[in-house]
BALOBA-1460 file (C-alpha; in Angstrom, 3 decimals):
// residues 234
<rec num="1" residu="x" x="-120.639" y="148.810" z="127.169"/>
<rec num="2" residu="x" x="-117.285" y="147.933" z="128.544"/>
<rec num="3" residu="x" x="-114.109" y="149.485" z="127.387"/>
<rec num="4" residu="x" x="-112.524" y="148.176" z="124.914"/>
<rec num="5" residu="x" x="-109.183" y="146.250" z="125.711"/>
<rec num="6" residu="x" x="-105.806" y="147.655" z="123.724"/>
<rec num="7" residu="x" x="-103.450" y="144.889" z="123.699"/>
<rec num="8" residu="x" x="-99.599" y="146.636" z="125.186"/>
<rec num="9" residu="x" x="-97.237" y="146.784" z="122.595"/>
<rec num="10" residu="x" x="-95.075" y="144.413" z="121.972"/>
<rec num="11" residu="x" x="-91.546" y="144.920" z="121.938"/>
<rec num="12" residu="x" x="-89.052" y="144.376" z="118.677"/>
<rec num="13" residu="x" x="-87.113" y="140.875" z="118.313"/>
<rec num="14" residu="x" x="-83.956" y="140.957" z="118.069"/>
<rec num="15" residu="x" x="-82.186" y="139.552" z="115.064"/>
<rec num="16" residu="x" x="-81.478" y="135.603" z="115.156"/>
<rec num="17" residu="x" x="-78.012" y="135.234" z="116.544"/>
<rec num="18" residu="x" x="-76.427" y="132.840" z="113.918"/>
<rec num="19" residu="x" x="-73.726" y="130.722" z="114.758"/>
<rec num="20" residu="x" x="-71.386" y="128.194" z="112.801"/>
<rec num="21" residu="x" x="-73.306" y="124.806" z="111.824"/>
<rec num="22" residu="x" x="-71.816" y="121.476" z="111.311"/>
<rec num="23" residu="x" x="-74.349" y="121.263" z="108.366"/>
<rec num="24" residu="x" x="-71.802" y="121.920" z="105.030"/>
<rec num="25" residu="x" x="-69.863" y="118.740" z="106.979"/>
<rec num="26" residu="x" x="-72.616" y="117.088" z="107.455"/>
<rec num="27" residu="x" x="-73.669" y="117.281" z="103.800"/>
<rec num="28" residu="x" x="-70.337" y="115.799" z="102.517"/>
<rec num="29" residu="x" x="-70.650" y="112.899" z="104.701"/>
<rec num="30" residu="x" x="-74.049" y="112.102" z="102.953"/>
<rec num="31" residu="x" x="-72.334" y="112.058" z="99.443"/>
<rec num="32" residu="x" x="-69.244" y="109.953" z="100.934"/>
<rec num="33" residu="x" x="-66.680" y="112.555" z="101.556"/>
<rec num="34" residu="x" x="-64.994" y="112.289" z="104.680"/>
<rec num="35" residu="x" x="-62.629" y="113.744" z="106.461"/>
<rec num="36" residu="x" x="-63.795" y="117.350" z="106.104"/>
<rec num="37" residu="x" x="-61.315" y="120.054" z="107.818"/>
<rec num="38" residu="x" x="-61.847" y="123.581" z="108.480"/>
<rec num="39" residu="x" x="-58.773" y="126.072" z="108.739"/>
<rec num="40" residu="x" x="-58.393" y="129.413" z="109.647"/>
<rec num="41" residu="x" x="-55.474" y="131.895" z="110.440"/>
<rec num="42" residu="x" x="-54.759" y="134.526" z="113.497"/>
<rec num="43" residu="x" x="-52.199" y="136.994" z="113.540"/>
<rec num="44" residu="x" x="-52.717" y="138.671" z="109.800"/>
<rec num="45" residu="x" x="-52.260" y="141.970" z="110.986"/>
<rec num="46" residu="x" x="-50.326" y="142.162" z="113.734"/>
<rec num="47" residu="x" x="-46.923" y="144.646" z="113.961"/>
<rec num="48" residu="x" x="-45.182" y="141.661" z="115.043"/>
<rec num="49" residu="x" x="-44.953" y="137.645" z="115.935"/>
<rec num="50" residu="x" x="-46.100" y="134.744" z="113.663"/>
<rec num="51" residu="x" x="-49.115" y="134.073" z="111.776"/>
<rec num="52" residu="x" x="-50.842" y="131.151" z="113.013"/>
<rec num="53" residu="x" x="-52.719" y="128.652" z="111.212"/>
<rec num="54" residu="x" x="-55.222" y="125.669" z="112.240"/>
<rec num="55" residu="x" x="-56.783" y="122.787" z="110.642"/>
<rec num="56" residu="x" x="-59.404" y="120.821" z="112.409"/>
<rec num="57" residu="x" x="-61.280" y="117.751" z="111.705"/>
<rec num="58" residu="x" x="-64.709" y="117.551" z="114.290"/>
<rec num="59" residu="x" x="-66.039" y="114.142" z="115.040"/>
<rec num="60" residu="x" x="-69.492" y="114.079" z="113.329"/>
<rec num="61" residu="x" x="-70.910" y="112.432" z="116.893"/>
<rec num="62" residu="x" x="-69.115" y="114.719" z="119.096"/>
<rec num="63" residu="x" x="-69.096" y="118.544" z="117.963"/>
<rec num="64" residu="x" x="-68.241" y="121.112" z="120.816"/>
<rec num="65" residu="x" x="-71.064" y="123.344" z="121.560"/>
<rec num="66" residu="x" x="-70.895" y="127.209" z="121.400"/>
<rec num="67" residu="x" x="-68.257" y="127.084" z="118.613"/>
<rec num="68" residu="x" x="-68.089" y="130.690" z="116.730"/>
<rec num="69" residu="x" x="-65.550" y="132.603" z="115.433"/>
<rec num="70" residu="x" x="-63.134" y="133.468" z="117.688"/>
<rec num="71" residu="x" x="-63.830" y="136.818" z="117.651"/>
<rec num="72" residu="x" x="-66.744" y="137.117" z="119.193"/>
<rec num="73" residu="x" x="-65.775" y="134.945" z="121.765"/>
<rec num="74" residu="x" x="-64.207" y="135.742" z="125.266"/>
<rec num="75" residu="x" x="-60.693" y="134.865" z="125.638"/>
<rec num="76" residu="x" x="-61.842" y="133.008" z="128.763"/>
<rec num="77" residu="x" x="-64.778" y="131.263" z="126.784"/>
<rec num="78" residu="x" x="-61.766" y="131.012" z="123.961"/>
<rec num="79" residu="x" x="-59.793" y="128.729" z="125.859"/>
<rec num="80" residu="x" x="-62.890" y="126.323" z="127.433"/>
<rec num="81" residu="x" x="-63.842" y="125.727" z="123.614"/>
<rec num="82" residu="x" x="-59.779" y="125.340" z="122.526"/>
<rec num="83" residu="x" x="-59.359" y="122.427" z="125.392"/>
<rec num="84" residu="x" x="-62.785" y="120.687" z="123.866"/>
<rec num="85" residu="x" x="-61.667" y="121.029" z="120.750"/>
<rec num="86" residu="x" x="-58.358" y="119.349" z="121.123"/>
<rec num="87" residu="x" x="-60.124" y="116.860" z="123.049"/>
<rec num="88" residu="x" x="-62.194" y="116.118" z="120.369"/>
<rec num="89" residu="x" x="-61.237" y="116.595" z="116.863"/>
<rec num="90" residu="x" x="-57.935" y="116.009" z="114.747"/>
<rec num="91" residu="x" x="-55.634" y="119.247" z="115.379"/>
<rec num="92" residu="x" x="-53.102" y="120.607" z="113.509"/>
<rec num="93" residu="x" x="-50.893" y="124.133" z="113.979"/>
<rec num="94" residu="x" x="-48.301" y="125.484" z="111.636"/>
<rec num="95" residu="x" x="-46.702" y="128.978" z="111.770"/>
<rec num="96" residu="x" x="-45.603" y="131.773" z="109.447"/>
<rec num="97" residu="x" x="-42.503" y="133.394" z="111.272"/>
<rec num="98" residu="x" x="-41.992" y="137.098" z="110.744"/>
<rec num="99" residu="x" x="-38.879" y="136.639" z="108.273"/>
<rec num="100" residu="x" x="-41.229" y="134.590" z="105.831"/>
<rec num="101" residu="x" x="-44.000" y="137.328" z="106.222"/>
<rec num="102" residu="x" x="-40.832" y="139.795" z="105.469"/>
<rec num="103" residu="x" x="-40.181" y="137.896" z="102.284"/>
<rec num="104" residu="x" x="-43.230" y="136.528" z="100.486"/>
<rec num="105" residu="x" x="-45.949" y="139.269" z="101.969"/>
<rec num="106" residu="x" x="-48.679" y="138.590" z="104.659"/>
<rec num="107" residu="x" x="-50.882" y="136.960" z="102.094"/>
<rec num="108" residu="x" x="-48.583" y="134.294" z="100.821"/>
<rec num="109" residu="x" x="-47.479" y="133.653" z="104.160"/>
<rec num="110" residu="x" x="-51.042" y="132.842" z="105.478"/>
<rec num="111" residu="x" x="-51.833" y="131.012" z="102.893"/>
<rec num="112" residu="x" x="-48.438" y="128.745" z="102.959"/>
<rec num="113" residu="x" x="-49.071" y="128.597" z="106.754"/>
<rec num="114" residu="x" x="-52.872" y="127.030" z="106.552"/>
<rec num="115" residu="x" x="-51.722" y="124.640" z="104.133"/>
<rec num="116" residu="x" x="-48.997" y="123.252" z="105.779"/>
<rec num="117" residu="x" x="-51.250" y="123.071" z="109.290"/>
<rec num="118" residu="x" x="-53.922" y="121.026" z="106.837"/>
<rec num="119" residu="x" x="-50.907" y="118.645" z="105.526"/>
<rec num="120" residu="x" x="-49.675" y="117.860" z="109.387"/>
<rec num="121" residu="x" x="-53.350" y="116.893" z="110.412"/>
<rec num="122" residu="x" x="-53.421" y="113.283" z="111.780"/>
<rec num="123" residu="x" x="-55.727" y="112.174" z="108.940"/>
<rec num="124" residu="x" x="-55.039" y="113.428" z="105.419"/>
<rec num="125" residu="x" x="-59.373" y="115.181" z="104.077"/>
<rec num="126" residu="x" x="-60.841" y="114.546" z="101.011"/>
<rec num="127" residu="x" x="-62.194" y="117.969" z="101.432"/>
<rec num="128" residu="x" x="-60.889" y="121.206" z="102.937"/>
<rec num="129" residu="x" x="-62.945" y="124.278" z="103.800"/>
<rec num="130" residu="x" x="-61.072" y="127.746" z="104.540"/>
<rec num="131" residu="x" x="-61.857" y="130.904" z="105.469"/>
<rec num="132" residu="x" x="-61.340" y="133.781" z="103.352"/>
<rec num="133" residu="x" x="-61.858" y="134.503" z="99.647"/>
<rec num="134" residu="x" x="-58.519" y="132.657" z="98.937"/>
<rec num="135" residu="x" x="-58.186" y="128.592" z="98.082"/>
<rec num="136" residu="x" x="-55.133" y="126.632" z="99.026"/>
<rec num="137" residu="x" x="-53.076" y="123.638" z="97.519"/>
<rec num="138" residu="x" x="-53.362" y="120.904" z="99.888"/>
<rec num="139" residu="x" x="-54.294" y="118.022" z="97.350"/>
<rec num="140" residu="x" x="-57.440" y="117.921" z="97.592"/>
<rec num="141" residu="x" x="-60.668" y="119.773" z="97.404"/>
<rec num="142" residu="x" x="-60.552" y="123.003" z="98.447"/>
<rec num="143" residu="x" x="-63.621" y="125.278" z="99.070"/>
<rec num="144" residu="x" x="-62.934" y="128.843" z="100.055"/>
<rec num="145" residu="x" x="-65.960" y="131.047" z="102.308"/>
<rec num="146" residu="x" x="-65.624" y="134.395" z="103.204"/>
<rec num="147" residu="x" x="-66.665" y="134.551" z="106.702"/>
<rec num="148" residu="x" x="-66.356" y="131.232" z="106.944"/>
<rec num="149" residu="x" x="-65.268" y="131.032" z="110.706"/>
<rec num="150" residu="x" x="-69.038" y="132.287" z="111.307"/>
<rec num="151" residu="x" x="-70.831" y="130.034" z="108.624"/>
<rec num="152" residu="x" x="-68.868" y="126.473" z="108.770"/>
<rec num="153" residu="x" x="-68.435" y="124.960" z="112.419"/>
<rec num="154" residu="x" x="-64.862" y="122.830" z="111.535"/>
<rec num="155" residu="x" x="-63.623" y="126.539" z="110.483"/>
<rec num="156" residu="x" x="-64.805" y="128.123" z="113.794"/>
<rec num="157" residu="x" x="-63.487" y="125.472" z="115.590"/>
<rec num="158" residu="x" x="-60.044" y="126.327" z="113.614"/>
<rec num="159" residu="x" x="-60.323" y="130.367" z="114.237"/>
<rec num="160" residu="x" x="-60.077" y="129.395" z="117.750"/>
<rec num="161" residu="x" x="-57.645" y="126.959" z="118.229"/>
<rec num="162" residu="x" x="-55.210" y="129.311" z="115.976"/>
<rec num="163" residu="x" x="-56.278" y="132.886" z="117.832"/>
<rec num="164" residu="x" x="-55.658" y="131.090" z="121.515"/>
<rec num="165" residu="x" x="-52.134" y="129.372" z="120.282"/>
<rec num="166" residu="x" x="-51.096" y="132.608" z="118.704"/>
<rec num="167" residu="x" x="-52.398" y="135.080" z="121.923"/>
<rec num="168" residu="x" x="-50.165" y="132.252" z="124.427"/>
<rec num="169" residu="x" x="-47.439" y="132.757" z="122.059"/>
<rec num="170" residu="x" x="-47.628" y="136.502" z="122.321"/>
<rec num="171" residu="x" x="-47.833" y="136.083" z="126.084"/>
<rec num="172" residu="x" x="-44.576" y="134.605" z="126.315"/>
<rec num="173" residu="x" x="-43.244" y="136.957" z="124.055"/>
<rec num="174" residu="x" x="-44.065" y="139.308" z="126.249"/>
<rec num="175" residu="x" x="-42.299" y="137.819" z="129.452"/>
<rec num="176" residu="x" x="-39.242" y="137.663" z="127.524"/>
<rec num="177" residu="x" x="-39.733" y="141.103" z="125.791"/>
<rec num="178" residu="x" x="-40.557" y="143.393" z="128.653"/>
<rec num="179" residu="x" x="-42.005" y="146.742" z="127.580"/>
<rec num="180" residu="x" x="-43.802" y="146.103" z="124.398"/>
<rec num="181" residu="x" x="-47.079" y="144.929" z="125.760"/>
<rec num="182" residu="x" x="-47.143" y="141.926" z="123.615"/>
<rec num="183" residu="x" x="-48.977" y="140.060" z="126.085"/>
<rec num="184" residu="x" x="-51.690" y="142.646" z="126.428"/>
<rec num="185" residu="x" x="-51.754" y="143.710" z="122.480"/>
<rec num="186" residu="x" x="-50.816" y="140.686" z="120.924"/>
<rec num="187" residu="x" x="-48.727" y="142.648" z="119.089"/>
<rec num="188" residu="x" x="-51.458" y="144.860" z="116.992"/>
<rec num="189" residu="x" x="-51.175" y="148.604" z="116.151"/>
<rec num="190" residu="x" x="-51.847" y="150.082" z="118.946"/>
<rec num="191" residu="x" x="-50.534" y="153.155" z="121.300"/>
<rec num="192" residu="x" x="-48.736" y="151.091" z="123.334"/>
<rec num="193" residu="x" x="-47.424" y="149.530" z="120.921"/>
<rec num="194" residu="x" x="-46.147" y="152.041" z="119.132"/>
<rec num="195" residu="x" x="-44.817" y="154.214" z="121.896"/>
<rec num="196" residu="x" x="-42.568" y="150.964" z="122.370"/>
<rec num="197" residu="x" x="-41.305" y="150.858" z="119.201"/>
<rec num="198" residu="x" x="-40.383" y="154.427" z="119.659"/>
<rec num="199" residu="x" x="-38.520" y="153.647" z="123.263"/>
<rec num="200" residu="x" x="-37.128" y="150.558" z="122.598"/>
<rec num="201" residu="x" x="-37.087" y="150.041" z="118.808"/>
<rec num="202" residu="x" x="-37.785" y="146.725" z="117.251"/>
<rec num="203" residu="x" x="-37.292" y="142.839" z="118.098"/>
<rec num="204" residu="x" x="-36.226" y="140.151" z="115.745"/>
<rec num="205" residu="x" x="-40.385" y="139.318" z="116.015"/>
<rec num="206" residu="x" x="-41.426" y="142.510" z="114.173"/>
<rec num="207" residu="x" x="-42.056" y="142.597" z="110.615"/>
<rec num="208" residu="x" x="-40.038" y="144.452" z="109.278"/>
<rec num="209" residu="x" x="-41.682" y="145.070" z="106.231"/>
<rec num="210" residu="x" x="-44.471" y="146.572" z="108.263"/>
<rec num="211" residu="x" x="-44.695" y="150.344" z="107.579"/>
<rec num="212" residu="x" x="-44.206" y="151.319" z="111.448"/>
<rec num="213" residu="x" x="-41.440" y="148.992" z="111.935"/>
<rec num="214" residu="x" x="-39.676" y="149.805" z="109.202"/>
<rec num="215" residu="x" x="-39.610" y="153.755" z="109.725"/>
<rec num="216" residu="x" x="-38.343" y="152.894" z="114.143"/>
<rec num="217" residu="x" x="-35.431" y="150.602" z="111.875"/>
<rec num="218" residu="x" x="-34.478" y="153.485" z="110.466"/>
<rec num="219" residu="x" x="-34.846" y="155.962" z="113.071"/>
<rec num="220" residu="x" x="-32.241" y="153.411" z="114.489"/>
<rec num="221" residu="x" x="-29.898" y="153.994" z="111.076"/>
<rec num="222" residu="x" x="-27.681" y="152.322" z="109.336"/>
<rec num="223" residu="x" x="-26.698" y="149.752" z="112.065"/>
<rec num="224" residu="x" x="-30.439" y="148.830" z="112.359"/>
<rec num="225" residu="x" x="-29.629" y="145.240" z="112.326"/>
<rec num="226" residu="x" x="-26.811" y="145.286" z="114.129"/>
<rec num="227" residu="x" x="-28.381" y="147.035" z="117.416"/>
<rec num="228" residu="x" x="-31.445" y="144.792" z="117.325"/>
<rec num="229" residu="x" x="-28.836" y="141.687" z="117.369"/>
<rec num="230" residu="x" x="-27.265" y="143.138" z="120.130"/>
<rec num="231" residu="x" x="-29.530" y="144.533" z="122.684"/>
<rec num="232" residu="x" x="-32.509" y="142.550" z="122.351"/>
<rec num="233" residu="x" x="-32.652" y="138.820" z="123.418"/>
<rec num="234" residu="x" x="-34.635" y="135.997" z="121.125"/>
């Protein structure tokens, strides 16, 4: 009697890697709503420099592969997908400077940003998707998903054109701001970061109602203002 055969054990899958689909797009054409456009924002969080906020409209016969939110991305596999996407698709950018972050909050301020980047698109959409939990005024339909940038591929392709606009931004910030790191941190809460603050105090691109760079201001005192004017260049 021959032995009996064990089969070897087979090893675990690993979970299906989902990425964005053009599909929710997709669907709207059917029902005769087109243009769709996906936007997304960069630069919520940040210590410093502008939030930045895309709108994109894909061409239903040309859709970039490998689009997914920019986060998991490379920044080198960021910027292939952000030249194919501006090849490709209707683009628009618009920014929330520091000062309006200062004065409405960070929430407002994303929010006005991604609707004015939807209202400079080439093409005005009959329907708007956005990431977040948050709708915007844009006149038209407006359909808020949280994690959106990883669900809808017209938001993914947004997440990336606004997080590789904002990171050259903070790289030129960074040649004209030498010792903050901005090109390297993007201007995030980080060690760096902070140890410049503490050397070198604040630029006019902080955000001043930021808790950090509101306690170096007044480590600076009274003059705050004054000395930023003065010592550090736009």
């Amino acid at each position: 009697m021959s032995p009996k055969r064990t089969e070897p054990p087979r090893l675990p899958l690993g979970e299906e890697v989902l990425r964005p689909t053009f599909r929710r797009e997709r669907l709207a054409l059917k029902r005769g709503i087109w243009p769709v456009a996906g936007c997304d924002e960069a630069g919520r969080g940040p210590l410093a420099g502008p939030v930045v906020a895309a709108a994109v409209i894909l061409d239903p016969d040309d859709v970039p592969r490998g689009l997914d939110d920019s986060k998991k991305l490379t920044p080198a596999r960021r910027e292939v997908l952000y030249e194919r996407i501006c090849a490709r698709a209707q683009v628009a950018v618009a920014m929330a400077p520091p000062a309006r972050v200062d004065r409405d909050n960070i929430l407002r301020a994303s929010l006005w940003a991604l609707a004015r980047a939807v209202r400079a698109l080439p093409t005005k959409p009959r329907l708007v998707f956005v990431d977040g939990r948050d709708r915007i005024d844009v006149g038209c339909d407006c359909e808020a998903v949280i994690g959106g940038d990883g669900l809808i591929a017209s938001i993914a392709a947004a997440s990336i054109v606004a997080k590789v606009t904002r990171d050259r931004l903070m790289a030129r910030l960074g040649a004209a701001h030498p010792g903050y790191g901005f090109e390297r941190h993007m201007g995030y809460s980080v060690p760096e970061h902070f140890a410049a603050l503490d050397r070198l105090g604040p630029t006019i691109h902080h955000r001043r109602s930021f808790a950090p760079v509101a306690g170096a201001l007044d480590a600076l005192g009274a003059e705050a203002d004054d000395l930023v004017a003065d010592i550090l260049p736009l």
